[in-house]
C-alpha positions, 0 to 999 in steps of 0.5 A: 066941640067935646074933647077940643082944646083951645092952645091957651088952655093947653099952655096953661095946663103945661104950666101948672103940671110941668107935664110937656107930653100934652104938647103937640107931639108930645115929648122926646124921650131921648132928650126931654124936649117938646117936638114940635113939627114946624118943618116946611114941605122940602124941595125935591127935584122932579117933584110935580107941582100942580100950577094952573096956566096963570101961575105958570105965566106969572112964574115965568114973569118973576123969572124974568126980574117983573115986579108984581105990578109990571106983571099986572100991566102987561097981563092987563090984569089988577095988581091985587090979583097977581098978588093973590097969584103969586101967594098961591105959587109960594104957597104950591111951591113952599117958597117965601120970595119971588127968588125962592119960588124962581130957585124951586121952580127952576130945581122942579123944572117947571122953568126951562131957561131958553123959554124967554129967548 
């Protein structure tokens, strides 16, 4: 591609002429440092998520305490799925951990507390 750059020529170009503006985002003018856009999607209450039906039934299983391959057993469904299935709700929902993504869910009420009664 004309006019693309690789990261590592980038860097090298920084490193010769000291010039941080040929950062991604350039350079902050008021404090000399590089902005660098790193920021995760930030939870907000009410924020709808789009999950399809198994996410929503492996969420609430993680809610519940169920590892991954408990979960894969009593859906009757391999383990390396559910664990694809889990990846796509952090990845939805901006969460690390299975608590994390139980803690969001719960903030977006997409887990009603009295559901597994």
């Amino acid at each position: 591609m004309v006019g693309v750059k690789r990261a590592s020529d980038v860097l090298a170009d920084v490193v010769a002429t000291g010039d941080r503006s040929l950062l991604p985002g350039g350079e902050d003018t008021k404090s000399g440092h590089t902005r660098w856009n790193f920021e995760k999607r930030k939870p907000v209450p009410g924020t709808t998520y789009r999950l399809a039906a198994i996410e929503k039934e492996v969420l609430g299983y993680l809610a519940e305490g169920f590892m991954v391959t408990e979960i894969g057993d009593k859906m009757a469904l391999s383990y390396d799925y559910i664990k694809r299935v889990v990846r796509r709700i952090y990845r939805e929902l901006g969460a690390k951990t299975a608590a994390h993504a139980v803690h969001l869910a719960h903030r977006a009420g997409l887990l009603n507390p009295h559901e597994a009664e």
